[in-house]
PQR file of N, CA, C, O and H, with PARSE charges and radii, in Angstrom:
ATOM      1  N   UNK A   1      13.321   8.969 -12.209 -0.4000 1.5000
ATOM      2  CA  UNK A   1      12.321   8.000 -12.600 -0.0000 2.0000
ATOM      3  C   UNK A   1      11.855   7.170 -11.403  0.5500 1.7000
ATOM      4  O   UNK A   1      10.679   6.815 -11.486 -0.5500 1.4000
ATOM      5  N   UNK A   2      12.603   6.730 -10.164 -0.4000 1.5000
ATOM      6  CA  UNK A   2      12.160   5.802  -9.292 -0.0000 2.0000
ATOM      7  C   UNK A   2      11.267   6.683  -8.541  0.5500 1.7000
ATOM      8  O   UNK A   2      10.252   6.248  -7.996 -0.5500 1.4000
ATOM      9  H   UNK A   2      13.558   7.018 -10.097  0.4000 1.0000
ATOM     10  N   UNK A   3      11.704   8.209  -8.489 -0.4000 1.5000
ATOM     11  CA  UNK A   3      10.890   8.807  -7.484 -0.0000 2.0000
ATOM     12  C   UNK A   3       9.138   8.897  -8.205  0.5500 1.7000
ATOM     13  O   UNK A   3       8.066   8.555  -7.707 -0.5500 1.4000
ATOM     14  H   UNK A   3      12.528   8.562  -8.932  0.4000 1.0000
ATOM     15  N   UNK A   4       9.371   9.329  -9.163 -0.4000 1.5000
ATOM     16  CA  UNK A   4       8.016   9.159 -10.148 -0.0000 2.0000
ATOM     17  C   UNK A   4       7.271   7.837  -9.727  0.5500 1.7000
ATOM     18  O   UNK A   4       6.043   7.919  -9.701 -0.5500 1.4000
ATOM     19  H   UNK A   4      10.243   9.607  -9.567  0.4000 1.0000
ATOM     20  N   UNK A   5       7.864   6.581  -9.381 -0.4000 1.5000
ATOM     21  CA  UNK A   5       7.566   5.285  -9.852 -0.0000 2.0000
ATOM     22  C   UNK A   5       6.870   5.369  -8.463  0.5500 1.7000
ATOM     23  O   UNK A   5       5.708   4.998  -8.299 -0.5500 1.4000
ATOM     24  H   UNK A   5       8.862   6.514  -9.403  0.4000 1.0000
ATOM     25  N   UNK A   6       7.847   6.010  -7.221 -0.4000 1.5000
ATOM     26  CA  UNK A   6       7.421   5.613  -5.675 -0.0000 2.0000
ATOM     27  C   UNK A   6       6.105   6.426  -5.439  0.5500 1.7000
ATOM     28  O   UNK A   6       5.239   5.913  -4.732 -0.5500 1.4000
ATOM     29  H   UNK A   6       8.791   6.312  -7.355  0.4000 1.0000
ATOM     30  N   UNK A   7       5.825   8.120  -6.190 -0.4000 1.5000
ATOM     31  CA  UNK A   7       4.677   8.602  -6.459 -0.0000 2.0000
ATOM     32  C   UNK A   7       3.248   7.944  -6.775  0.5500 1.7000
ATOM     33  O   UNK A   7       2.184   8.037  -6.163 -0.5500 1.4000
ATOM     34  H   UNK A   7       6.529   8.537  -6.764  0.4000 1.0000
ATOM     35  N   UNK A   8       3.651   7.126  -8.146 -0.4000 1.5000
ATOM     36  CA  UNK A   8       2.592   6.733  -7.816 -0.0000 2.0000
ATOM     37  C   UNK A   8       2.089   5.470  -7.750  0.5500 1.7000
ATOM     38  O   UNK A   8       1.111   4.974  -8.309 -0.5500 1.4000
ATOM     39  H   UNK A   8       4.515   7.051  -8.644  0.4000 1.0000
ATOM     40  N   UNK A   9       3.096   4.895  -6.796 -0.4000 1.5000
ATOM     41  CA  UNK A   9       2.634   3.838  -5.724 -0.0000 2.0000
ATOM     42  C   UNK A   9       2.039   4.443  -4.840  0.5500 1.7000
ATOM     43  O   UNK A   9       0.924   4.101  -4.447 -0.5500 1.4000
ATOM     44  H   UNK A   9       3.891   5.298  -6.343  0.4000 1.0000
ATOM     45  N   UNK A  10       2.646   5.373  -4.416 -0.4000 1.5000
ATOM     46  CA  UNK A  10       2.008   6.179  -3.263 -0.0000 2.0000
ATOM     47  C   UNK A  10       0.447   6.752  -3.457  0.5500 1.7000
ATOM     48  O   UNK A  10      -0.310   6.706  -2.488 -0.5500 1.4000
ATOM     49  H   UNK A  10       3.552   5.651  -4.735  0.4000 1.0000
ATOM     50  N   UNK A  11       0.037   7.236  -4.600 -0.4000 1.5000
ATOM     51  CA  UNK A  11      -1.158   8.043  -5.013 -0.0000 2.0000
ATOM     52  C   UNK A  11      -2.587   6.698  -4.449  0.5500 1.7000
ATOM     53  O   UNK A  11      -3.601   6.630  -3.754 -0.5500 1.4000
ATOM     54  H   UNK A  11       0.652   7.273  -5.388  0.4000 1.0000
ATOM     55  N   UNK A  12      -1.521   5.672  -5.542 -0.4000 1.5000
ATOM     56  CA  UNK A  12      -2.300   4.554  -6.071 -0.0000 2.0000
ATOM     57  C   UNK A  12      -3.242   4.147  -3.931  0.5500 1.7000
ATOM     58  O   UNK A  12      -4.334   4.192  -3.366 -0.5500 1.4000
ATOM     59  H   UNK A  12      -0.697   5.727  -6.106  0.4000 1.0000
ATOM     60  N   UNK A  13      -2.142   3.893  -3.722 -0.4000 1.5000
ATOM     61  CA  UNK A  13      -2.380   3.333  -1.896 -0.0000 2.0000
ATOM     62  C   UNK A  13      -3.064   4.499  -1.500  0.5500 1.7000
ATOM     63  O   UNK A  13      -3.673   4.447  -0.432 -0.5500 1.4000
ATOM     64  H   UNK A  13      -1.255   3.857  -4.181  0.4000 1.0000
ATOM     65  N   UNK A  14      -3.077   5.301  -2.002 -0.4000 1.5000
ATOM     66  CA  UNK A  14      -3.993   6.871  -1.488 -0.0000 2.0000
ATOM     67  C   UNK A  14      -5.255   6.173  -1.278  0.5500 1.7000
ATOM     68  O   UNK A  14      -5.852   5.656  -0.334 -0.5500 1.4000
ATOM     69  H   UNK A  14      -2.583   5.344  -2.870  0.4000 1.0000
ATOM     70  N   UNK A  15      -5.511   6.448  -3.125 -0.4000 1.5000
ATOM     71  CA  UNK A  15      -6.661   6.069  -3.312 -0.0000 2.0000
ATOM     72  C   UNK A  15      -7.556   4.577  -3.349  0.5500 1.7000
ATOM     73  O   UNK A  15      -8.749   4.625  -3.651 -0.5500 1.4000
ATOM     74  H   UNK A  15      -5.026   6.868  -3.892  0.4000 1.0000
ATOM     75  N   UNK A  16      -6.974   3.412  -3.059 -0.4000 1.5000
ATOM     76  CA  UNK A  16      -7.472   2.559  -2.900 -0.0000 2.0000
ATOM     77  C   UNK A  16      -7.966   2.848  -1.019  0.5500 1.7000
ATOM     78  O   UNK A  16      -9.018   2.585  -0.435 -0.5500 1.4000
ATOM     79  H   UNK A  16      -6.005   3.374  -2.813  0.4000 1.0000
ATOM     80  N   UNK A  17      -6.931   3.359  -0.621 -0.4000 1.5000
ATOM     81  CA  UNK A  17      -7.502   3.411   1.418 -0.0000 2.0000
ATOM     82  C   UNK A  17      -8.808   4.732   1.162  0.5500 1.7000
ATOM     83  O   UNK A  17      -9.852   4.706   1.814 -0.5500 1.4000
ATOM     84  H   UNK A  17      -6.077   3.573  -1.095  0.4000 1.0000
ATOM     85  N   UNK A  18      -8.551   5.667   0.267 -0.4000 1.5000
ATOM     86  CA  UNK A  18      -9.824   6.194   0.269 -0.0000 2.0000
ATOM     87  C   UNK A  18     -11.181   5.611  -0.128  0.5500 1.7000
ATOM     88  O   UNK A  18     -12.237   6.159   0.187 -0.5500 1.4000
ATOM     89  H   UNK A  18      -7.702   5.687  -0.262  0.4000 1.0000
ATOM     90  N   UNK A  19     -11.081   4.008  -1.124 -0.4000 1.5000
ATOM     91  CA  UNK A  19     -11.997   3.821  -1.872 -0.0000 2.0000
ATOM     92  C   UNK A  19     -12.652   3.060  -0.978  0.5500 1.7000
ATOM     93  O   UNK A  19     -13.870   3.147  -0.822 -0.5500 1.4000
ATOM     94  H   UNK A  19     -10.223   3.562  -1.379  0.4000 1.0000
ATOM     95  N   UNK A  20     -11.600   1.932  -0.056 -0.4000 1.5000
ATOM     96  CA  UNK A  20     -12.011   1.173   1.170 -0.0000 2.0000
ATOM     97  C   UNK A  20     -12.615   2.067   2.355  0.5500 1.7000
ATOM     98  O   UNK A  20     -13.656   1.602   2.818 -0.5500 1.4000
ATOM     99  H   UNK A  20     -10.610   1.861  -0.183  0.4000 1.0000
ATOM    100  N   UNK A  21     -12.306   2.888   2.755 -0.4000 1.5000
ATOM    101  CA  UNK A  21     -12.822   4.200   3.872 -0.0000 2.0000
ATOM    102  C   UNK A  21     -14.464   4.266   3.381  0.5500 1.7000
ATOM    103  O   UNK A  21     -15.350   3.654   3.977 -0.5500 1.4000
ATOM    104  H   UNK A  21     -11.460   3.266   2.378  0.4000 1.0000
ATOM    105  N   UNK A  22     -14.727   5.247   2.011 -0.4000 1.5000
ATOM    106  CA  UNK A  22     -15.842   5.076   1.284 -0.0000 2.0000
ATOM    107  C   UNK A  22     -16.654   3.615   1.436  0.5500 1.7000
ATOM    108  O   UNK A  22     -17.867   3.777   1.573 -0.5500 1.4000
ATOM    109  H   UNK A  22     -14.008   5.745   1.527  0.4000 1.0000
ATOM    110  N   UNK A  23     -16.142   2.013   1.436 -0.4000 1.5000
ATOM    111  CA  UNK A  23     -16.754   1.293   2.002 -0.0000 2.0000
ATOM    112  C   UNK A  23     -17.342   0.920   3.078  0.5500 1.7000
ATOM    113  O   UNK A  23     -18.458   0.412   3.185 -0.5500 1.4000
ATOM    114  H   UNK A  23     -15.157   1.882   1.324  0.4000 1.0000
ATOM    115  N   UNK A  24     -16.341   1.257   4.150 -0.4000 1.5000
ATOM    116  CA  UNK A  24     -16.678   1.617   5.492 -0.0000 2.0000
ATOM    117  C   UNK A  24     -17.795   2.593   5.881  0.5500 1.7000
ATOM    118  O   UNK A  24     -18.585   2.436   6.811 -0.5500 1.4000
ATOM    119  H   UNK A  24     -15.435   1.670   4.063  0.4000 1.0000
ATOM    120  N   UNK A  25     -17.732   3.802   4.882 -0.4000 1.5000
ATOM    121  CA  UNK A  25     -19.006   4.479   5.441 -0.0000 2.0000
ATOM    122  C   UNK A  25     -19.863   4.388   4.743  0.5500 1.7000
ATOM    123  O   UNK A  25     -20.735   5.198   5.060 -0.5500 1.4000
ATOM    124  H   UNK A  25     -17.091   3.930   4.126  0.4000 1.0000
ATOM    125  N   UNK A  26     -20.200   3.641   3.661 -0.4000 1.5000
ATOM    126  CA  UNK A  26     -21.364   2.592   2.878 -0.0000 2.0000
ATOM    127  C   UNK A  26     -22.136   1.826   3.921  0.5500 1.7000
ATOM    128  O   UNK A  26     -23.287   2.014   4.314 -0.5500 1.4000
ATOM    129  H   UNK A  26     -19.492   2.983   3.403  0.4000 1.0000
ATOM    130  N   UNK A  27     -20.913   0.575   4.419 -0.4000 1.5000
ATOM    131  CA  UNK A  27     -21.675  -0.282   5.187 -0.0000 2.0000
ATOM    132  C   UNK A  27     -21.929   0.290   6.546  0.5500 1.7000
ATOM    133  O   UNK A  27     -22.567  -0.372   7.364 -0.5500 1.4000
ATOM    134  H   UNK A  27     -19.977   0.423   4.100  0.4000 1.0000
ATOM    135  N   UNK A  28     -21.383   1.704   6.891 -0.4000 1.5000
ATOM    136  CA  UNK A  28     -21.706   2.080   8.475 -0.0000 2.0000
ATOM    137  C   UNK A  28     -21.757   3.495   8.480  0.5500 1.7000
ATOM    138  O   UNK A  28     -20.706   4.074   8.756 -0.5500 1.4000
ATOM    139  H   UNK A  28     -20.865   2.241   6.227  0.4000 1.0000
ATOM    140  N   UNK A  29     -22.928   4.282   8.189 -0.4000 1.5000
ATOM    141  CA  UNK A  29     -22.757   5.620   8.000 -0.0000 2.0000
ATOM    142  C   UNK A  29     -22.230   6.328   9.356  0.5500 1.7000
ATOM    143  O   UNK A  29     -21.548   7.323   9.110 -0.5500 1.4000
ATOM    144  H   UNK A  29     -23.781   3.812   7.965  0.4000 1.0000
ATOM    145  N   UNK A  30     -22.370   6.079  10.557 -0.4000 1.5000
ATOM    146  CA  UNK A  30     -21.732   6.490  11.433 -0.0000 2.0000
ATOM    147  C   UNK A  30     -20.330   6.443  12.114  0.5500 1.7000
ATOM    148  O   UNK A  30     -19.984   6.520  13.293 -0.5500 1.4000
ATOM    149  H   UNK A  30     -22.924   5.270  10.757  0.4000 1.0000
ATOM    150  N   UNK A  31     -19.638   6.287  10.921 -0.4000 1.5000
ATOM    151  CA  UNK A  31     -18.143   5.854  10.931 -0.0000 2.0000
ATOM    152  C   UNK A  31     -17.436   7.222  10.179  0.5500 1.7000
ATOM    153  O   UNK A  31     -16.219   7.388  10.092 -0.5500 1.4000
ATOM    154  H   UNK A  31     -19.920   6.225   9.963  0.4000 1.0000
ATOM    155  N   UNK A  32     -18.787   8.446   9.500 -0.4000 1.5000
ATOM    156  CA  UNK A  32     -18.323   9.975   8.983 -0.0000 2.0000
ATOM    157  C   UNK A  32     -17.414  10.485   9.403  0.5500 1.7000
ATOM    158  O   UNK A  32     -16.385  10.820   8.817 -0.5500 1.4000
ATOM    159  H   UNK A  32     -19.775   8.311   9.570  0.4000 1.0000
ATOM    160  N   UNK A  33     -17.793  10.636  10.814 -0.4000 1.5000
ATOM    161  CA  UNK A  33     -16.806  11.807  11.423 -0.0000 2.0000
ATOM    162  C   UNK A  33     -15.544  11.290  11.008  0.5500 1.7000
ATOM    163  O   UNK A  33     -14.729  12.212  11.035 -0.5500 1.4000
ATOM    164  H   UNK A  33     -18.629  10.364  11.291  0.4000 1.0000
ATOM    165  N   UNK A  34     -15.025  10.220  10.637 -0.4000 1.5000
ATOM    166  CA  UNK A  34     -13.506   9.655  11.086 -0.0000 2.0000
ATOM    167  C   UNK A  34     -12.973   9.441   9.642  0.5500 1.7000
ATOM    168  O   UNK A  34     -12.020   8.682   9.465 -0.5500 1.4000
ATOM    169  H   UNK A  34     -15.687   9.471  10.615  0.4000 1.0000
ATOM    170  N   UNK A  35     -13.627  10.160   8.491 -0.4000 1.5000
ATOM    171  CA  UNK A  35     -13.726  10.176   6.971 -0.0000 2.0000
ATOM    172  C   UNK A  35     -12.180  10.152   7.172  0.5500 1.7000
ATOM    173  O   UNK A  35     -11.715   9.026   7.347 -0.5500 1.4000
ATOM    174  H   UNK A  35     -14.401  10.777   8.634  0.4000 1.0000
ATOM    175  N   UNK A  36     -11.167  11.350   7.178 -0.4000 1.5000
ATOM    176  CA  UNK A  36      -9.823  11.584   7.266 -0.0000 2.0000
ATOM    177  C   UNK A  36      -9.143  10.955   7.619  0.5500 1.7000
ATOM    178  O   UNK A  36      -8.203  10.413   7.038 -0.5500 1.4000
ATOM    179  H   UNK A  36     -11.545  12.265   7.036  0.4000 1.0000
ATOM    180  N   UNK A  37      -9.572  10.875   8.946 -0.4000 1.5000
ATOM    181  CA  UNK A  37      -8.474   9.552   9.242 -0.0000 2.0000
ATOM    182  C   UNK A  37      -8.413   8.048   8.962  0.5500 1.7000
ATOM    183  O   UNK A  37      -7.413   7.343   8.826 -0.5500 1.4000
ATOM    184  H   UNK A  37     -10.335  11.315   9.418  0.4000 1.0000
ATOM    185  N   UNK A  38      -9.665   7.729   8.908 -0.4000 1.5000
ATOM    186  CA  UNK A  38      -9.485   5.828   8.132 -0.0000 2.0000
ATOM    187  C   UNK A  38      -9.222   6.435   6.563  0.5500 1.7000
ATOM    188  O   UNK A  38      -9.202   5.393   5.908 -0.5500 1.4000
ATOM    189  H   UNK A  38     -10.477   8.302   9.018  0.4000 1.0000
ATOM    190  N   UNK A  39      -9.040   7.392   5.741 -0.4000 1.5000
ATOM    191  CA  UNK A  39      -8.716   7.097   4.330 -0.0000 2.0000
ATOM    192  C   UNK A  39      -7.382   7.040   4.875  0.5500 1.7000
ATOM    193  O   UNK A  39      -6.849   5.932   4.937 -0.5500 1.4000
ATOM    194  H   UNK A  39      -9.056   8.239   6.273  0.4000 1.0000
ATOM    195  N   UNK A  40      -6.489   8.497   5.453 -0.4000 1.5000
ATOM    196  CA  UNK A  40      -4.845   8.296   5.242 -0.0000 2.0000
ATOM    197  C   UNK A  40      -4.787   6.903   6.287  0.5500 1.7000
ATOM    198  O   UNK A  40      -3.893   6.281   5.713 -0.5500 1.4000
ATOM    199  H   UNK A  40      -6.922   9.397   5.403  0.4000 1.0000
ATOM    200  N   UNK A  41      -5.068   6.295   7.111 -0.4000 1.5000
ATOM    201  CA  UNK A  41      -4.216   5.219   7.762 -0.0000 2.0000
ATOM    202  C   UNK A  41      -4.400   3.861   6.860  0.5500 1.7000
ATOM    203  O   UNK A  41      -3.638   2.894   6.852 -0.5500 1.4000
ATOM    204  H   UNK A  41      -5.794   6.800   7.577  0.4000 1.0000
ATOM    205  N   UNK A  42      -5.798   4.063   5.983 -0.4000 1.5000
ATOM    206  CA  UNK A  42      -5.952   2.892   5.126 -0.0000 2.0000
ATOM    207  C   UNK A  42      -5.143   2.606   4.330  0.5500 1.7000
ATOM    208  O   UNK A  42      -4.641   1.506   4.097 -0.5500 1.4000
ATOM    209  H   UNK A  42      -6.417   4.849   5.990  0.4000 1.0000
ATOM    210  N   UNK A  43      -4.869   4.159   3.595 -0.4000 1.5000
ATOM    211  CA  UNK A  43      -3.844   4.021   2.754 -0.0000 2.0000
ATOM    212  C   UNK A  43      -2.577   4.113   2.981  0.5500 1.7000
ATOM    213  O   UNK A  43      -1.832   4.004   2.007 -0.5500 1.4000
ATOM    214  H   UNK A  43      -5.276   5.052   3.785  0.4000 1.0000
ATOM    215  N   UNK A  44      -2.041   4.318   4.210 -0.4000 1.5000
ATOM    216  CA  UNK A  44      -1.017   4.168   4.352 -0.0000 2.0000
ATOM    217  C   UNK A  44      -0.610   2.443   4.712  0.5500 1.7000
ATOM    218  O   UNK A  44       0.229   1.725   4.168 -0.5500 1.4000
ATOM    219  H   UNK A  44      -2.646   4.407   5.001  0.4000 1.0000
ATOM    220  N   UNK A  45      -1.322   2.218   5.550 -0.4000 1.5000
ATOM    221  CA  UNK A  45      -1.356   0.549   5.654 -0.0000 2.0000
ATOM    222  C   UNK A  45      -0.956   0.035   4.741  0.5500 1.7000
ATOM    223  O   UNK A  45       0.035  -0.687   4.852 -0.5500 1.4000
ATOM    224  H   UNK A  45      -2.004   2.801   5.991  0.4000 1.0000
ATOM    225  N   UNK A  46      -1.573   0.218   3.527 -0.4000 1.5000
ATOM    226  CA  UNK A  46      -1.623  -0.645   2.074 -0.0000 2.0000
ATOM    227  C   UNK A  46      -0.677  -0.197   1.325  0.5500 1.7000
ATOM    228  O   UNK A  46      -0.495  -0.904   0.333 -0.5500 1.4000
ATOM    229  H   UNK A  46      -2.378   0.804   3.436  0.4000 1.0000
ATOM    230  N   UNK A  47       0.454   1.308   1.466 -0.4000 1.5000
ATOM    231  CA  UNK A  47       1.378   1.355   1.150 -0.0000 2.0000
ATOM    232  C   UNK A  47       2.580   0.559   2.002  0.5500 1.7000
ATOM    233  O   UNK A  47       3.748   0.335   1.685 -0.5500 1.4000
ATOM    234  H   UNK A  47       0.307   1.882   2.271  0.4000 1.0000
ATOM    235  N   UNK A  48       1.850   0.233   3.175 -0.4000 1.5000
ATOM    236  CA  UNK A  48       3.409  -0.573   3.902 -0.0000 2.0000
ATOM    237  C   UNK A  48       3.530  -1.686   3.384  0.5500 1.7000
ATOM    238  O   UNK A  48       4.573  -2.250   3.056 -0.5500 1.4000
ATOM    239  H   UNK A  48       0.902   0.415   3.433  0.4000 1.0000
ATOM    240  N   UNK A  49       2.035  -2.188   3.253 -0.4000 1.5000
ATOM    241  CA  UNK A  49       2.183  -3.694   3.148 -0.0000 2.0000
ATOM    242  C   UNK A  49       2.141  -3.996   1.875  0.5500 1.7000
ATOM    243  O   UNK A  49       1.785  -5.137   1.581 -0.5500 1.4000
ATOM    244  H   UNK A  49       1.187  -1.730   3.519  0.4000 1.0000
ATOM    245  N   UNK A  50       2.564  -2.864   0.608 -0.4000 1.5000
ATOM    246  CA  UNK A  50       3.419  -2.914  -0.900 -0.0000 2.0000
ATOM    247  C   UNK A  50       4.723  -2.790  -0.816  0.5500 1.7000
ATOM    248  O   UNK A  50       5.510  -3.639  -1.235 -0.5500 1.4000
ATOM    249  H   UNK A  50       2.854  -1.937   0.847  0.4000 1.0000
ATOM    250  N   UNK A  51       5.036  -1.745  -0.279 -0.4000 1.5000
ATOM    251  CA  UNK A  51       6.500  -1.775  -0.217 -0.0000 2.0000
ATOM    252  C   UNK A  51       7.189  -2.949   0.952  0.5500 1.7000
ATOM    253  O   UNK A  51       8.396  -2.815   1.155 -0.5500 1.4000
ATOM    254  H   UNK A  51       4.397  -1.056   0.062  0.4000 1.0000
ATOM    255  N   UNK A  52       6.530  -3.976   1.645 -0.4000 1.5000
ATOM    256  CA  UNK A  52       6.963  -5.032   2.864 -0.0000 2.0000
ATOM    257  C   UNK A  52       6.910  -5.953   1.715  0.5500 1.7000
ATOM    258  O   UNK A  52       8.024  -6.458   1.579 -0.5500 1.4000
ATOM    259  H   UNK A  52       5.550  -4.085   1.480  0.4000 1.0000
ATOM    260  N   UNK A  53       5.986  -6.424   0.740 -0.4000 1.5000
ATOM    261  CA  UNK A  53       5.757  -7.156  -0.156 -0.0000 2.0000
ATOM    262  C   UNK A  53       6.447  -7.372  -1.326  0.5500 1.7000
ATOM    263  O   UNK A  53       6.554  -8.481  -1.850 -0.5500 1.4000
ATOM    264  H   UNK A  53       5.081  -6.014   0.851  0.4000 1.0000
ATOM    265  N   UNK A  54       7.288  -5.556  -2.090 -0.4000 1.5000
ATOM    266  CA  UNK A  54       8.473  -5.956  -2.767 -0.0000 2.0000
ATOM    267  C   UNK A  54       9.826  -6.293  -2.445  0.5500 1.7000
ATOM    268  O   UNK A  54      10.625  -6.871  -3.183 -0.5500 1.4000
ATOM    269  H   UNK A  54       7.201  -4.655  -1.664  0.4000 1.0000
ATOM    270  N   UNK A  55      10.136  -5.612  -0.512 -0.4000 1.5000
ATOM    271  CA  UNK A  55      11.105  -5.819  -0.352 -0.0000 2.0000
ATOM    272  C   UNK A  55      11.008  -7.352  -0.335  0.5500 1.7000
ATOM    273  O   UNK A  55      11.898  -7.896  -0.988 -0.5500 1.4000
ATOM    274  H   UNK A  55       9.487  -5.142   0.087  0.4000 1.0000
ATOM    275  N   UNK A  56       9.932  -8.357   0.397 -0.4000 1.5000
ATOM    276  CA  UNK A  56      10.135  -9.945  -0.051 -0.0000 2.0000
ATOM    277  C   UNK A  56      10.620 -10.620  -1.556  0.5500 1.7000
ATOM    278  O   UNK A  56      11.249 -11.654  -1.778 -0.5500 1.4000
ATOM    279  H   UNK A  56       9.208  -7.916   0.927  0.4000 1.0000
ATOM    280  N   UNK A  57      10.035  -9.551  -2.530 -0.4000 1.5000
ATOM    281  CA  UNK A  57      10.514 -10.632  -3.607 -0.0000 2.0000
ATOM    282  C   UNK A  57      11.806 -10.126  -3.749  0.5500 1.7000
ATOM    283  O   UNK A  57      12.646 -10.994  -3.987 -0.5500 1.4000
ATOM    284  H   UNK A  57       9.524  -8.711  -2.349  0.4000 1.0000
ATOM    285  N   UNK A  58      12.317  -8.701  -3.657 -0.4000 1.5000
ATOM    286  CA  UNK A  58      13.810  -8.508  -3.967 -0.0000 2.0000
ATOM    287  C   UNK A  58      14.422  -9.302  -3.297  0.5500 1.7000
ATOM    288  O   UNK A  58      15.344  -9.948  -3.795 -0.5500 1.4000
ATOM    289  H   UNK A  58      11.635  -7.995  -3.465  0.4000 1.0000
ATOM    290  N   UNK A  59      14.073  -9.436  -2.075 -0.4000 1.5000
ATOM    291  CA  UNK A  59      15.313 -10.520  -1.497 -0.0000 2.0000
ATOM    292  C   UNK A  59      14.748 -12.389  -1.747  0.5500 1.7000
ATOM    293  O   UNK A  59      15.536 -13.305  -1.983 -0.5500 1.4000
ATOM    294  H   UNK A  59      13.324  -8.911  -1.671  0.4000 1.0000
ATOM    295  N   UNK A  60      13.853 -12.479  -1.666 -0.4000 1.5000
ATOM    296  CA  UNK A  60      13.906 -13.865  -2.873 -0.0000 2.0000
ATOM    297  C   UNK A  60      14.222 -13.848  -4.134  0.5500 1.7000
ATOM    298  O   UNK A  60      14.345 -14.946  -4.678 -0.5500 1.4000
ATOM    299  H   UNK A  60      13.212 -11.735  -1.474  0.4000 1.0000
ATOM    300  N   UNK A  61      14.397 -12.852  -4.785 -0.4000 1.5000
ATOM    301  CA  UNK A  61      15.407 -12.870  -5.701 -0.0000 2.0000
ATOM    302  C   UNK A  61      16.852 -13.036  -5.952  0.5500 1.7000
ATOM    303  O   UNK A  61      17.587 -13.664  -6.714 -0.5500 1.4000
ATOM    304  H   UNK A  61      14.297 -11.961  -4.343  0.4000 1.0000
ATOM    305  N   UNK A  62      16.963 -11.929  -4.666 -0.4000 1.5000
ATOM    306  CA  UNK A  62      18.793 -11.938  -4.760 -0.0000 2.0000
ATOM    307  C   UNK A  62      18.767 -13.423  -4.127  0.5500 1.7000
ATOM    308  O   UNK A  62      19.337 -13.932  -5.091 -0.5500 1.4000
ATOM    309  H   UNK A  62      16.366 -11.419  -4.047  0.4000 1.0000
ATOM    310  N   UNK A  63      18.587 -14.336  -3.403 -0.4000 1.5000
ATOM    311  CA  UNK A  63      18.709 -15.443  -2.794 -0.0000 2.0000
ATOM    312  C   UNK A  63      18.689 -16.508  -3.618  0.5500 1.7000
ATOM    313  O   UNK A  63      19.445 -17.474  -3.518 -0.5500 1.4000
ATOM    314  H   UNK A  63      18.124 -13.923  -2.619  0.4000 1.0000
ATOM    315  N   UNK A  64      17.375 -16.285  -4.885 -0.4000 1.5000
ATOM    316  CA  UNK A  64      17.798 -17.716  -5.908 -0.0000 2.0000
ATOM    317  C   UNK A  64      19.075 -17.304  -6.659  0.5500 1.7000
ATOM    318  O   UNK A  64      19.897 -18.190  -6.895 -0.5500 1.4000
ATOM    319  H   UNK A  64      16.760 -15.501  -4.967  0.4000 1.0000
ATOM    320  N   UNK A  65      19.298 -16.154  -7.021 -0.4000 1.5000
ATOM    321  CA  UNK A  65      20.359 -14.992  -7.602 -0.0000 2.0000
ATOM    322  C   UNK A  65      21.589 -15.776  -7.581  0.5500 1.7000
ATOM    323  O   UNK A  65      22.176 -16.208  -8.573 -0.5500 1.4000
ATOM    324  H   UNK A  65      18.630 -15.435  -6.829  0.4000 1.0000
ATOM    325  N   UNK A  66      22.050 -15.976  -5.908 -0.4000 1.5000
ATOM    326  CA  UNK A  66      23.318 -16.018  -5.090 -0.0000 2.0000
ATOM    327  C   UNK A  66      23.066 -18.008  -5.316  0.5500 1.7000
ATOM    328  O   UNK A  66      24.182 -18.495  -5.135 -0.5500 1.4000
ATOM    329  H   UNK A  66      21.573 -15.626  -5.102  0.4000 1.0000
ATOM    330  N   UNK A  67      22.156 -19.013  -5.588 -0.4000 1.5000
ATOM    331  CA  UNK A  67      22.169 -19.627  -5.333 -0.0000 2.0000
ATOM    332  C   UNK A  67      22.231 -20.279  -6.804  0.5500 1.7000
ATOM    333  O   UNK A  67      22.455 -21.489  -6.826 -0.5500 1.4000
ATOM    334  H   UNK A  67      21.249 -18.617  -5.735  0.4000 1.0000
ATOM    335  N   UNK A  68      22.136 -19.912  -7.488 -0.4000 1.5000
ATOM    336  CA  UNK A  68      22.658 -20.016  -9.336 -0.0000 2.0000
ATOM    337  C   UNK A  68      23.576 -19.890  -9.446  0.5500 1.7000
ATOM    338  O   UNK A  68      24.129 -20.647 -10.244 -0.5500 1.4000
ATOM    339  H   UNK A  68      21.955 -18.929  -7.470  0.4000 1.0000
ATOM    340  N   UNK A  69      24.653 -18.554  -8.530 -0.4000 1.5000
ATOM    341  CA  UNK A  69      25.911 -18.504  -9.155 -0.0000 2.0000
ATOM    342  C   UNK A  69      26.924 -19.546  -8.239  0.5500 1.7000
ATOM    343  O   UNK A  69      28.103 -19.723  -8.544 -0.5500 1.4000
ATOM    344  H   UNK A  69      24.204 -17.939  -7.882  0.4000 1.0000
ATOM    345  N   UNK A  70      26.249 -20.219  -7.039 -0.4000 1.5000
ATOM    346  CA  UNK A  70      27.217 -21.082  -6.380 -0.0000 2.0000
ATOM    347  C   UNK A  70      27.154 -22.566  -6.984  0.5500 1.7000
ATOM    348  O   UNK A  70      27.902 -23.441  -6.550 -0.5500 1.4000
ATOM    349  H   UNK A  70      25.291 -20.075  -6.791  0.4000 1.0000
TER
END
């Protein structure tokens, strides 16, 4: 089930860096050639900075966590 869950986080960050890329060559049609590569680095970006973003609340969690049971 987590691997399912990390899927499609992963899909999801796919397609939002593809949808932003698609903006990019909206507002700048001469930004084509580089279609491939600004979708995967977009979306990979935006998968780091989801998974950088839950590891913050897990560990502000475990921290109020540890600070309830003292």
């Amino acid at each position: 089930m987590v691997w399912a869950r990390e899927w499609i986080i992963f899909a999801l960050s796919i397609g939002l860096g593809g949808h932003v890329a698609l903006g990019l060559i909206l507002h700048n049609p001469s930004t084509l050639k580089n279609v491939w590569w600004n979708t995967v680095s977009i979306g990979l970006f935006i998968y780091v900075l989801f998974q950088a973003g839950r590891s913050v609340i897990l560990w502000l969690r475990a921290r109020r966590a540890k600070r309830q049971l003292s």
